[in-house]
MARLUMBA-155682 format. One record per atom (N, C-alpha, C): x, y, z. Coordinates in steps of 0.001 Angstrom, whole numbers, padded with zeros to 6 digits, always signed. Layout:
XYZ...
This chain:
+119903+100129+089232+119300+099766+090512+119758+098373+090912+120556+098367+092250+120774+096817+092569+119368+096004+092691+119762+094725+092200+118771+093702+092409+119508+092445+093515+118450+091496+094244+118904+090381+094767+118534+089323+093877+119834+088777+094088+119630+087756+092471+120529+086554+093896+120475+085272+094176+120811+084236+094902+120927+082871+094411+121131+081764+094143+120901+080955+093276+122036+079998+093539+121472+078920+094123+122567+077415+094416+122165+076383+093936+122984+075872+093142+122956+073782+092881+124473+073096+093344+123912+071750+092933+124971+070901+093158+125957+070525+092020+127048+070432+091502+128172+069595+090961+128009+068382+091263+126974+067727+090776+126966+065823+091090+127458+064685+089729+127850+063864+090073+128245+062778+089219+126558+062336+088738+125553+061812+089504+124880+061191+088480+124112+062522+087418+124582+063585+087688+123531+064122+086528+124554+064575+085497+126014+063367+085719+127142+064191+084303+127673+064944+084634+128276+065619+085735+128963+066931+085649+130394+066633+086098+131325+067787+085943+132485+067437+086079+132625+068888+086795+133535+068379+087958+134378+069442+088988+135024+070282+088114+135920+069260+087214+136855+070225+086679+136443+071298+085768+135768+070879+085125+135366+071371+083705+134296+072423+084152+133550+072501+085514+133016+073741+085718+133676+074649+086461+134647+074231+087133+136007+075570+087243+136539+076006+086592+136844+075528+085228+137480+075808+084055+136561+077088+083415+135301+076380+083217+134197+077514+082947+133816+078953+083498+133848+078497+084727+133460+079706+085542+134991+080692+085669+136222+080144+085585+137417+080897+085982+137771+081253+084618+137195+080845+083473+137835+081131+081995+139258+080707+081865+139787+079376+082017+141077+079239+082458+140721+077529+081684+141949+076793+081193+142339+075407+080533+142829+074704+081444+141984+073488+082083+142284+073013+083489+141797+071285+082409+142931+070519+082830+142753+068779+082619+142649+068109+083371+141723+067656+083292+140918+066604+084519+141371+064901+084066+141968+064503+085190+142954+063336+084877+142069+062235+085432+140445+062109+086050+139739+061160+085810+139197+061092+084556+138631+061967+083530+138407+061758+081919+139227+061880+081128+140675+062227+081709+141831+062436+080675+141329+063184+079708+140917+064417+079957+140228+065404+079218+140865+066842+079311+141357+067547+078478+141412+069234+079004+140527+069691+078301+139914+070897+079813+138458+071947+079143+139201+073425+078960+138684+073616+078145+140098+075112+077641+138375+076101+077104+138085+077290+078403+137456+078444+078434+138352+079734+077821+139705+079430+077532+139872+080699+077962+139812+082137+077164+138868+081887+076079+138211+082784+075152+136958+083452+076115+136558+083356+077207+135936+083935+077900+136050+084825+078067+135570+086595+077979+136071+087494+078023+135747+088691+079014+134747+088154+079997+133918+088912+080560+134534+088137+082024+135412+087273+082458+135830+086862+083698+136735+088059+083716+136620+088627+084891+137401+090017+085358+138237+089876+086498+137403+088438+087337+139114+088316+088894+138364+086777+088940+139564+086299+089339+139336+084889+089880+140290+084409+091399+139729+083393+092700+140745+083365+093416+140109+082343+094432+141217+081399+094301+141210+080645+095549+141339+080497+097232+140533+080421+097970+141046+080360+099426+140622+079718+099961+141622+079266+101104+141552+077903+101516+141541+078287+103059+140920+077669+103962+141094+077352+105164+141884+076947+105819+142734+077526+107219+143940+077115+107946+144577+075161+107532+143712+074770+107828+144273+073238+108102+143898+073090+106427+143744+073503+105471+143691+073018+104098+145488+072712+103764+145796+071523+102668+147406+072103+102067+147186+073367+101622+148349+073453+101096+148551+074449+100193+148837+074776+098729+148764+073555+098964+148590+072807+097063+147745+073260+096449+146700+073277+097319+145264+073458+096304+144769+074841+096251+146097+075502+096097+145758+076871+096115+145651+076924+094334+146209+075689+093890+145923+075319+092255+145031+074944+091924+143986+076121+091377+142065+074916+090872+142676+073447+090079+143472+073552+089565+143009+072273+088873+143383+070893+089786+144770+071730+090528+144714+069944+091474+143536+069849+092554+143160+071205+092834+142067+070944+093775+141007+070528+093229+140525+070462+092136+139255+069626+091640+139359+068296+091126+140838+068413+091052+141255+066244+090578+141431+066136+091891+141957+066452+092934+142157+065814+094196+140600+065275+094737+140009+066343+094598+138087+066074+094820+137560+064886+094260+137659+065049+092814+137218+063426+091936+137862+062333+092715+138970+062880+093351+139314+061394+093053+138908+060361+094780+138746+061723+095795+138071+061609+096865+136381+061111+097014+135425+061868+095904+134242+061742+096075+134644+060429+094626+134369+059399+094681+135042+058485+093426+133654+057985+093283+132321+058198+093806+131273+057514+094275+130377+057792+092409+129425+056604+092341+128326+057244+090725+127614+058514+090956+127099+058461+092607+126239+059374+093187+126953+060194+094037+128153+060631+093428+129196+061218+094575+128923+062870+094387+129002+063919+095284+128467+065621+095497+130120+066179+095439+130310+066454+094150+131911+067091+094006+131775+068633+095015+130714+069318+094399+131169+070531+094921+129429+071533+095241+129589+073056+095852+127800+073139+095950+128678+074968+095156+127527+075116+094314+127899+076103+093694+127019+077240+093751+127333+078289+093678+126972+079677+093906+126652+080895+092975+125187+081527+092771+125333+082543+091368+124521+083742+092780+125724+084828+092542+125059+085827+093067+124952+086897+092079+124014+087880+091945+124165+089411+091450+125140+090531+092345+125978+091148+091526+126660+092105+092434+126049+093430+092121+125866+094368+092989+125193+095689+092743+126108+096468+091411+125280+096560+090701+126000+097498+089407+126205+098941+090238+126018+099410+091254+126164+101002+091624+127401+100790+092360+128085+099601+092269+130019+099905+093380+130641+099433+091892+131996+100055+092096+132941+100218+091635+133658+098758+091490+134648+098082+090082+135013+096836+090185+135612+095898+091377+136710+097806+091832+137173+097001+093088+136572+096892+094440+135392+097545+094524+134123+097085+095773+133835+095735+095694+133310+095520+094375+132872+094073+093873+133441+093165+094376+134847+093382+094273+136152+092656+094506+135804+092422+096020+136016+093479+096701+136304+093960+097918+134916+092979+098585+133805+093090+097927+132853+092570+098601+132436+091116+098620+133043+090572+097509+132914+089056+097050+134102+088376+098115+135128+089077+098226+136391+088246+099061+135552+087897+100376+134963+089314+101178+134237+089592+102334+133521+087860+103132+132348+088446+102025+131287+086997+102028+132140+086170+101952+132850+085623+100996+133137+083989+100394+134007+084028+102052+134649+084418+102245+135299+084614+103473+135081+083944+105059+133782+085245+105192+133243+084569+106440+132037+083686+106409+131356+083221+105019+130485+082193+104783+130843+081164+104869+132038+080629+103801+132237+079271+103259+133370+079028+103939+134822+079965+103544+135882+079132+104429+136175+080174+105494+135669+080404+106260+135571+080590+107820+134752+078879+108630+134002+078335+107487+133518+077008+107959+134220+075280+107655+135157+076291+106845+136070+074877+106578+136048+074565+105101+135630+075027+104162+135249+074975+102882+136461+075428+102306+137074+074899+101329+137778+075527+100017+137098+076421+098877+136922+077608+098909+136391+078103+097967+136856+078524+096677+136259+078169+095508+136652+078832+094514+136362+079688+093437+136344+081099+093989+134976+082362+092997+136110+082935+091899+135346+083620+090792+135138+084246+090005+133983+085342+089526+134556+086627+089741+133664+087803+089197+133546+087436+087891+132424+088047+087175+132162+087769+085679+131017+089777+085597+131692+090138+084712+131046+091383+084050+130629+090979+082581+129559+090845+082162+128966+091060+080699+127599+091892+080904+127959+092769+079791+126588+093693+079071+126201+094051+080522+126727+094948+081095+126075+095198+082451+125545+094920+083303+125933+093455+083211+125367+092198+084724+126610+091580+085319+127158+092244+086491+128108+092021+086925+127735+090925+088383+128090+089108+088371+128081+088440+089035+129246+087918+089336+128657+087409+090134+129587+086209+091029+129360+084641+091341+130137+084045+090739+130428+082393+090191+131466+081949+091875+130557+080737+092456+131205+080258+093740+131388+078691+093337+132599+078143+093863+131930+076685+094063+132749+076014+094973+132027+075668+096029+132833+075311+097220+132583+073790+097715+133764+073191+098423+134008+072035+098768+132281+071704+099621+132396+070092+099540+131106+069531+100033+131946+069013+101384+133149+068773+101615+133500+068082+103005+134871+069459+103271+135384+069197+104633+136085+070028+105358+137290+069190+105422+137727+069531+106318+139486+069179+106622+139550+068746+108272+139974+067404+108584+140724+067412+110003+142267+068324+110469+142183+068399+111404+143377+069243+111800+145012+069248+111051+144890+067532+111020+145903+067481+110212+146520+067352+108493+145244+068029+107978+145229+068406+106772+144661+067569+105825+144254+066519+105793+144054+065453+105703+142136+065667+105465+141323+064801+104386+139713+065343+104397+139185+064741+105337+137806+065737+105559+137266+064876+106503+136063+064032+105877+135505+063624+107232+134040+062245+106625+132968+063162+106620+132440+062563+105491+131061+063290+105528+129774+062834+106747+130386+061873+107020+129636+061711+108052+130380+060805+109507+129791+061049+110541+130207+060012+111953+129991+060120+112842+129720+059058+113911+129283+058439+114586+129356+059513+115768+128115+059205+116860+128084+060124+118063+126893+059202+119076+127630+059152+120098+126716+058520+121543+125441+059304+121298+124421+058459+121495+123324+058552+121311+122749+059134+122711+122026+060427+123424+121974+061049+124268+120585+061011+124499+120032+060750+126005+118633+060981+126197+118366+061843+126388+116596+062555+127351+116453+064051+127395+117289+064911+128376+118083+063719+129205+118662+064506+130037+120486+064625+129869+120653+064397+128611+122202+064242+128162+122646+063001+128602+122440+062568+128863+123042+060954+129477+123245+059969+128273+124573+059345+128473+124410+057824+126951+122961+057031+127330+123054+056665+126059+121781+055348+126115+122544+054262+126297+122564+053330+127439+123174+051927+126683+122723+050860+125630+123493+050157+125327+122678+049065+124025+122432+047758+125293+120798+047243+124764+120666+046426+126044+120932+045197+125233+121101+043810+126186+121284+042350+125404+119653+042379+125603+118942+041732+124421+118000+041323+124338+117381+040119+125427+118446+039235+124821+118061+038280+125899+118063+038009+127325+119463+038938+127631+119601+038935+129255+119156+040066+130099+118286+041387+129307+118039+042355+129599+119128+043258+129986+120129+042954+130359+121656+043944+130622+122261+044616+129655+122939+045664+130228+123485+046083+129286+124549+045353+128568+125055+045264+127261+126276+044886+126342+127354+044949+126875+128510+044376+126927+129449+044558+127335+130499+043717+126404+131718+044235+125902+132640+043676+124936+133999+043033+125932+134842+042403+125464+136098+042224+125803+137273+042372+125022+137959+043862+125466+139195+044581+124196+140347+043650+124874+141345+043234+124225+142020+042697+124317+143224+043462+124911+143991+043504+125957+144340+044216+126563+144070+045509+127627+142405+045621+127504+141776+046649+128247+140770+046317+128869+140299+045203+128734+139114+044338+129525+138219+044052+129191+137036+044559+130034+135758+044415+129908+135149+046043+129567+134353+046030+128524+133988+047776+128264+132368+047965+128088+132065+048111+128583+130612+048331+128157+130055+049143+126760+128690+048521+126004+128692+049044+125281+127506+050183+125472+127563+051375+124513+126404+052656+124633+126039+052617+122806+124433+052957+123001+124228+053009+121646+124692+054673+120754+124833+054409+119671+125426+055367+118594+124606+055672+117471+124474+056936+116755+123937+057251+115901+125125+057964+114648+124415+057863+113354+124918+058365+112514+124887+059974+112120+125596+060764+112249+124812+061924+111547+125904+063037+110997+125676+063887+110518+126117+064827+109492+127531+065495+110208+128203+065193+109132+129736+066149+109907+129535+067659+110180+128724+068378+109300+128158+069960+108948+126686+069659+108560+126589+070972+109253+124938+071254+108412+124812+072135+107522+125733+072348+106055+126054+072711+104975+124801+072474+104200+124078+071502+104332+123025+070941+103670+121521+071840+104209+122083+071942+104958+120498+072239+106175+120153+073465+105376+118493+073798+105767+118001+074695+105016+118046+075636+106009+117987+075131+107009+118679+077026+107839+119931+077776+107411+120538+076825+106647+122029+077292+106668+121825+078266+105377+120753+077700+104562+121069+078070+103133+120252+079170+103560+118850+079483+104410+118453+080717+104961+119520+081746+105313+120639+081252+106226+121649+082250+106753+122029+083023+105622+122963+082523+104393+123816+082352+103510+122929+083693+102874+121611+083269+102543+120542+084553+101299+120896+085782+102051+120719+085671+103432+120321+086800+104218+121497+087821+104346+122855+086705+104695+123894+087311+104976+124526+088012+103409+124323+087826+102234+124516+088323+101078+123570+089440+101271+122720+089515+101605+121798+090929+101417+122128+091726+102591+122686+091182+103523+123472+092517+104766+124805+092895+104129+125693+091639+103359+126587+092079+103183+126907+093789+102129+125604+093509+100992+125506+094259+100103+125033+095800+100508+124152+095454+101477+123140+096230+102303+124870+097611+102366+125763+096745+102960+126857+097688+103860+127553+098613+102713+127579+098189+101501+127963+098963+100631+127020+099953+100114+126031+099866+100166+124521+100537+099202+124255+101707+100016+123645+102464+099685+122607+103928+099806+121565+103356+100133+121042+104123+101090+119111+103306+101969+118280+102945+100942+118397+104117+099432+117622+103968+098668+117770+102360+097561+118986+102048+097842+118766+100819+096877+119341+099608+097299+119215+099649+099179+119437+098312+099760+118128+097534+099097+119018+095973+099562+118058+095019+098836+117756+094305+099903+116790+093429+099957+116624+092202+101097+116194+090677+100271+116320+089665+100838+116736+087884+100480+114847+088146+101210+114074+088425+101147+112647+088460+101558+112094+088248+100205+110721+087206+100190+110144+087069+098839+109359+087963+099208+107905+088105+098227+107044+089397+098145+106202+088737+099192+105959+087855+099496+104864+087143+100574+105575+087606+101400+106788+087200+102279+107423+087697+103027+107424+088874+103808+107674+089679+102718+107246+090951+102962+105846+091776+102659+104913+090616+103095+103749+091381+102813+102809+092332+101453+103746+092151+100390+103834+092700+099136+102868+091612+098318+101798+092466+098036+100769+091003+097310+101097+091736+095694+102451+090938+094864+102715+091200+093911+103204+089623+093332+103124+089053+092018+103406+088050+091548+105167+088746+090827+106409+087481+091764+107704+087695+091384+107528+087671+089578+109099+088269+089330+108845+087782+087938+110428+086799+088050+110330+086391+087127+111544+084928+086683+113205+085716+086187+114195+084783+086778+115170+085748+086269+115838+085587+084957+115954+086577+084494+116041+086720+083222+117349+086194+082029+118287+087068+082454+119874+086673+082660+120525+087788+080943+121809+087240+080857+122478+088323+079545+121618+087749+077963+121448+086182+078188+121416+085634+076807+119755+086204+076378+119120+086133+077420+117703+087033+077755+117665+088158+076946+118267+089069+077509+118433+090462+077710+119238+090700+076087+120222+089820+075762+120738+089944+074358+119550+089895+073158+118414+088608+073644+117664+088383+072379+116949+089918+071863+116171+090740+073082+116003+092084+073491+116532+092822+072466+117841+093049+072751+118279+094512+072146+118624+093512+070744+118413+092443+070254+118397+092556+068757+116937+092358+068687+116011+092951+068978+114633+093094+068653+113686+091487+068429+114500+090698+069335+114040+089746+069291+113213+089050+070922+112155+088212+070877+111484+087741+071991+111800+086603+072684+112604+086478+074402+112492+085161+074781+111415+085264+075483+111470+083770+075940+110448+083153+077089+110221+083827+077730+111093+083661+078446+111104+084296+079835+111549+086082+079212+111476+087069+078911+111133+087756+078708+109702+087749+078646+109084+087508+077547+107405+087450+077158+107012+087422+079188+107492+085949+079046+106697+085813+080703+107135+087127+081987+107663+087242+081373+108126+088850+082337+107132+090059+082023+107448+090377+081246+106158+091461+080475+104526+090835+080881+104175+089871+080777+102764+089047+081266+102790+089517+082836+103945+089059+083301+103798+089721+084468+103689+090775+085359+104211+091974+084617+104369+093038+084662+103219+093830+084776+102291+093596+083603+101467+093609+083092+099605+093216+084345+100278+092117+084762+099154+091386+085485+099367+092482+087227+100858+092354+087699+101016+093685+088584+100621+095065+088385+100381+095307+087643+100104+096839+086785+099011+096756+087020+097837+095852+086952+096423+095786+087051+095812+095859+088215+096970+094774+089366+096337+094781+090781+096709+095980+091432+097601+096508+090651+098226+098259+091781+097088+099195+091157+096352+099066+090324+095358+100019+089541+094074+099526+090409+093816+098323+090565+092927+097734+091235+092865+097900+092795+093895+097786+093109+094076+097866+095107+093889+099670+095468+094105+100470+094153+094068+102343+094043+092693+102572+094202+092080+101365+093031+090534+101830+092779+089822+101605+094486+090162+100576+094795+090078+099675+096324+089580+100717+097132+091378+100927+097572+090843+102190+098327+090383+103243+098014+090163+103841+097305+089657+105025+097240+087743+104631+097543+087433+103374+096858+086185+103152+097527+086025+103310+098962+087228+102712+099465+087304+102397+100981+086486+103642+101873+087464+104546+101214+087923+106247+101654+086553+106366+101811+085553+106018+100234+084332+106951+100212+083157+106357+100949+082939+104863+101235+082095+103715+102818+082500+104802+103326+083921+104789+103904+083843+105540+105216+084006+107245+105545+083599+107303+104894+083085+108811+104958+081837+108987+104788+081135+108169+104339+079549+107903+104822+079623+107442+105814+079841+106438+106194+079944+105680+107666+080047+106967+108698+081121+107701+108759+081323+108520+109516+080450+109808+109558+079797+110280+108289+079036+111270+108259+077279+110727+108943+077122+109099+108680+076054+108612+109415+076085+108702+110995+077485+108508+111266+077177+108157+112513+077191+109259+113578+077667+110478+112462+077452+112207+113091+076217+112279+113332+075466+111881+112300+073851+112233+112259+073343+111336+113622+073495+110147+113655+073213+109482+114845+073615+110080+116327+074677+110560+116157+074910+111299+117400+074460+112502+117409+074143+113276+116880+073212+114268+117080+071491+114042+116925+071111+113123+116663+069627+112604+116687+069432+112387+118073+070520+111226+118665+070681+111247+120278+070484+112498+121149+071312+113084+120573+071305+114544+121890+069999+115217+121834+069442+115240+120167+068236+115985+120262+067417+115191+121072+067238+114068+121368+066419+112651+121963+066623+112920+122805+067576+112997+123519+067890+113345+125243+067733+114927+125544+067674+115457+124552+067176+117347+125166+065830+117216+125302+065033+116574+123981+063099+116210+124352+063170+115418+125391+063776+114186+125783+063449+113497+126951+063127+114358+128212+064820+114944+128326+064426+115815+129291+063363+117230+129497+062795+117733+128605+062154+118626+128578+060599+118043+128809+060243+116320+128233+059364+115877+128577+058687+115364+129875+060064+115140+130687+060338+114420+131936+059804+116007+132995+060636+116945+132354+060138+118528+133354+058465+118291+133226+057931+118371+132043+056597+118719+131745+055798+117495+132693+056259+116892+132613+055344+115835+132994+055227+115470+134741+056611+116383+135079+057118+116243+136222+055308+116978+136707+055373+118703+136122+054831+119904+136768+053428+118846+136504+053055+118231+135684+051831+117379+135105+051386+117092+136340+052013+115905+136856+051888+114656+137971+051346+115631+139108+052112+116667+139714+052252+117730+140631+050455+117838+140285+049938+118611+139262+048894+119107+138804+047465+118103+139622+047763+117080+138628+046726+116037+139007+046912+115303+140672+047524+115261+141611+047771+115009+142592+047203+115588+143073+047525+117045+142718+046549+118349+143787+044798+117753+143871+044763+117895+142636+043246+118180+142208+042446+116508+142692+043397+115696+142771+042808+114143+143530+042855+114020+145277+043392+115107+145657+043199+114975+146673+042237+115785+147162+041794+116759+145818+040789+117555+146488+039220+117106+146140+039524+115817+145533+038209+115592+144976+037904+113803+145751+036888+113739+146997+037149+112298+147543+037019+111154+146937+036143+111711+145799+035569+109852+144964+037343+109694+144301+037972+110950+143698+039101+110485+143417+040221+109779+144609+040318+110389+144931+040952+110162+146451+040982+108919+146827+039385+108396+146830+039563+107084+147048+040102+106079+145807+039621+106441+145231+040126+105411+143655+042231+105426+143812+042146+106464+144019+043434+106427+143815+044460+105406+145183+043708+105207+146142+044037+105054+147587+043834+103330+147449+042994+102928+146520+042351+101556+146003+043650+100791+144716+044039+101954+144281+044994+101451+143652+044480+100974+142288+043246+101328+141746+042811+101414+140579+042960+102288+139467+043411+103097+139743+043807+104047+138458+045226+104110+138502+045488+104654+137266+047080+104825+136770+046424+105529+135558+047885+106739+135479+048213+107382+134801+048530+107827+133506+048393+107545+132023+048999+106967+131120+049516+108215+130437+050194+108275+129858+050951+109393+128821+051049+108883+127904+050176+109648+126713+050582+108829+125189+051675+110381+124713+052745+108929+124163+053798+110029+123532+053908+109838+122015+054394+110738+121299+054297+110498+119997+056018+109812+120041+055668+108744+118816+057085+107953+118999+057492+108479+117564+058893+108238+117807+059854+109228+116406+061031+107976+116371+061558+107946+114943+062044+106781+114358+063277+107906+113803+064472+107413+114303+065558+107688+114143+066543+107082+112556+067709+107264+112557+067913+107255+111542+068560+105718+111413+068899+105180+112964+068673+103636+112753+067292+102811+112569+066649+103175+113505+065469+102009+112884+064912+102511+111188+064940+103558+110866+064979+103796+109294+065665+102498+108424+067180+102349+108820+068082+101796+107534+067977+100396+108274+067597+099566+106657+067216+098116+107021+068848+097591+106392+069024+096551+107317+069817+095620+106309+068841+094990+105033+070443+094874+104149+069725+094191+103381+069212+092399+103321+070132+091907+104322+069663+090617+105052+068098+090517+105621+067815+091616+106505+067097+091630+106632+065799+091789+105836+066039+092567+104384+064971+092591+103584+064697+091213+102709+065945+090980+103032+065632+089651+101594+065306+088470+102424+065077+088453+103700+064347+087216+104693+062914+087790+104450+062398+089080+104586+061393+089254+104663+060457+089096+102596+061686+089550+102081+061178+089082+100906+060926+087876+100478+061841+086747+100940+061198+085523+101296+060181+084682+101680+060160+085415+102625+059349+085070+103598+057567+085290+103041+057719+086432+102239+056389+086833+101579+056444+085700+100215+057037+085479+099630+057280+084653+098711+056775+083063+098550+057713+082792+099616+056901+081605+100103+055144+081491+100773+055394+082334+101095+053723+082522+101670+052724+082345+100588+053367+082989+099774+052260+083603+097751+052041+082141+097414+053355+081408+097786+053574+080213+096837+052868+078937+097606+052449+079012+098598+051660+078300+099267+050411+078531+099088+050047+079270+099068+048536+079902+098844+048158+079059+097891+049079+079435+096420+048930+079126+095161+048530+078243+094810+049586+076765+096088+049630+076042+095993+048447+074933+096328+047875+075371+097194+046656+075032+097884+045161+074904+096679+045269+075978+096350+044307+076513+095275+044612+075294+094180+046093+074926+093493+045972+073772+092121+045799+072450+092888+046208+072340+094240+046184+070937+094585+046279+070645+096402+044605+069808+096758+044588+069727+098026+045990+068605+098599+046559+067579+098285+047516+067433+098778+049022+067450+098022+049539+068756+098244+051048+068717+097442+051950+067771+097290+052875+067612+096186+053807+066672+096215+054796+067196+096061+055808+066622+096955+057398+067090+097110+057981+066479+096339+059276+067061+095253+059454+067073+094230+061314+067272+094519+062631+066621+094432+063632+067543+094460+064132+067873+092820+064639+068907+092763+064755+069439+091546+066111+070464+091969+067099+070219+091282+068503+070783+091531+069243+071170+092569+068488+070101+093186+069539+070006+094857+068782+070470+095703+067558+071332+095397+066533+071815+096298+065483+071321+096462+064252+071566+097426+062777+071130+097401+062366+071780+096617+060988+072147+096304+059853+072707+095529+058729+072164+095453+057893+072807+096117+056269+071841+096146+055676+072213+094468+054890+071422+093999+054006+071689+093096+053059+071617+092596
C-alpha cells in the first residue's frame, strides 16, 4: 500500500555538515571535498539504484559533476552560518515499477526545483522494500549569464498605490537628492531588502507536499492514492503514528523492539479503542433517536386525538348554548339576568395531561429537589438556633 512519507532539512555549516559528503552519501559515489581536503567514499552502498543531475538553462555545464558542484557551493556559501543546500526524503509508491519510480522522480524534481532555477541533485534508494527518494537542491539560482545569484536585493520601496516612497531630508523636509558625477542631480527613493525567491516560504513548502501527492496520485489506482493532508485536516479524529524507517523495521524481523516501533504499536492500539468507542457512540446515537422519534409519533397522535375531542366538544357545546338560549328567553326573570349581563356560562371540562407535560426534565427535578432541601434545612435550622451564623466552608455558604 503506498504511503505519503515528505520530509525536508537544511545542509548548514553551523550544525557540521558538509555539501560534499552528503552527496557522496546519498549518490553512493567517492566525491573529495577540497574545503576539508577530505574524500567521502559511500560506494559500498548497495541499495542506490539511479542517481542524476539537472541543471537549469542558464546553469554551466560543469556542474553536471556532483562533486564540482558541491565544492563550487562551499566555496560560494564560505559563511560559519552559511545554507549549502535544502534537502529532500520522499517515499515512492512500492505498487510502480523501478522505471515509473524513475519516470516519476525526474517528473517532480523537474517541474519543482529546476523549473525554478535550482540545481538538483536526486538519487533513488531501494532497501528491504522501502523504495525512496534522496533530493538536495541549490539554496540560490543563477543570473542569466551563468554566473550565481544573491540571496538577497534591493527593491523601491512601493506605497498602497504602487508609487516609490521618497527618502525625505530630515532637516529640510524635501526630498534627498544626490549629485552622480557626470549625470547630475538624481533624486533619492527609499529601498528595501528582501528575498531573491520564496524557496524558504512556507507556502512554497505547502505547494511542494501537495504537488508530490498529485504527482503520485497520476500514477496510482483510486484505491491507493495518497494525499500531503494530516488527520486534522482531513477531519479524521485519529492520533498520526511516527515514521518508522528500514533500521526500524530491521530491529522487527530480528525479533527485536525499537522506539519508535513500541510507540507505533501504543498508538495503534490507542486508535483501535477510539474506532471501538466512536462504534459504541453511535450505535447509542441510533438508539436516543429512535426513542426520540417513536416519542414524538406518540405526541403527534395525542394531538390529533386532542383536536378530534376538541372538535367534537366544540359541536356539543355548540347544540348546548342553542339549548339554554331557547329556554332563557322563554323564562323572563332569566331573560332579564341575562340582558343585565350577570350571568355567564361556565363549562367544567375534564383536563387530560399529555405525554409532554408527563416527562419532566431532569433540570427541572433537581431545582425542585433543591428547592425542598433547602426549605428542610431552614426549618431545621430555626429550631437549633434563633439567629444563624454564616459559615464559608469549601468555597460555599452553609448556615448552621
Amino acid at each position: 500500500m503506498a504511503i505519503y512519507h515528505f520530509h525536508t532539512s537544511i545542509v548548514k555549516a553551523s550544525a557540521g555538515k558538509c555539501a560534499v559528503a552528503s552527496s557522496a552519501y546519498m549518490s553512493g559515489e567517492k566525491l573529495y571535498d577540497e574545503r576539508l581536503g577530505r574524500t567521502f567514499n559511500y560506494t559500498n552502498k548497495e541499495e542506490v539504484i539511479y542517481t542524476e543531475v539537472i541543471l537549469p538553462d542558464n546553469a554551466p555545464r560543469e556542474l553536471y559533476d556532483r562533486q564540482a558542484l558541491w565544492n563550487e557551493v562551499e566555496k560560494v556559501q564560505n559563511k560559519s552560518n552559511s545554507r549549502y543546500a535544502r534537502q529532500f526524503d520522499m517515499a515512492l509508491p512500492i505498487e510502480l515499477s523501478t522505471k515509473e519510480q524513475i519516470e516519476l522522480a525526474k517528473r517532480y524534481v523537474k517541474k519543482n526545483f529546476v523549473d525554478k532555477g535550482m540545481v538538483a541533485d536526486f538519487a533513488i534508494h531501494e532497501k528491504e522494500g522501502n523504495p525512496h527518494m534522496h533530493v538536495m537542491c541549490t539554496v540560490r539560482g543563477f543570473n542569466k549569464n551563468g554566473t550565481w545569484a544573491k540571496m538577497e536585493k534591493k527593491v523601491y520601496a512601493r506605497d498602497k498605490n504602487g508609487d516609490k516612497i521618497p527618502e525625505i531630508d530630515s532637516k529640510t523636509g524635501m526630498q534627498k537628492v544626490r549629485v552622480r558625477k557626470g549625470k547630475g542631480e538624481e533624486k533619492l527613493w527609499k529601498r528595501v531588502t528582501v528575498k531573491s525567491n520564496d524557496w524558504n516560504s512556507r507556502e512554497q513548502l505547502i505547494s511542494w507536499r501537495e504537488n508530490w501527492a498529485k504527482t503520485c496520485n497520476e500514477y496510482l489506482e483510486e484505491k491507493d492514492k495518497i494525499t500531503h493532508l494530516s488527520f486534522e485536516d482531513q477531519g479524521i479524529e485519529r492520533v498520526p503514528t511516527v515514521h518508522e524507517g528500514y533500521a526500524a523495521r530491521g530491529m522487527e524481523d530480528r525479533e527485536e523492539l525499537s522506539d519508535r516501533v513500541s510507540e507505533n504499536n501504543e498508538i495503534q492500539e490507542l486508535n483501535d479503542f477510539f474506532d471501538d468507542a466512536k462504534m459504541f457512540l453511535n450505535e447509542a446515537m441510533k438508539y436516543v433517536q429512535n426513542i426520540i422519534n417513536s416519542l414524538n409519533t406518540e405526541d403527534k397522535e395525542y394531538d390529533e386525538r386532542r383536536r378530534n375531542r376538541t372538535e367534537i366538544n366544540n359541536r356539543r357545546d355548540g347544540r348546548s348554548n342553542q339549548k339554554v338560549r331557547k329556554n332563557s328567553t322563554e323564562n323572563p326573570v332569566r331573560k332579564q339576568e341575562l340582558q343585565r349581563g350577570n350571568h355567564t356560562i361556565k363549562k367544567k371540562s375534564k383536563q387530560t395531561v399529555g405525554p409532554e407535560a408527563q416527562r419532566k426534565s431532569l433540570k427541572e427535578v433537581l431545582k425542585e429537589t433543591r428547592a425542598l432541601a433547602d426549605k428542610m434545612n431552614k426549618e431545621r435550622t430555626l429550631e437549633r438556633a434563633p439567629k444563624p451564623i454564616r459559615q464559608k466552608s469549601r468555597g460555599w455558604d452553609m448556615e448552621l
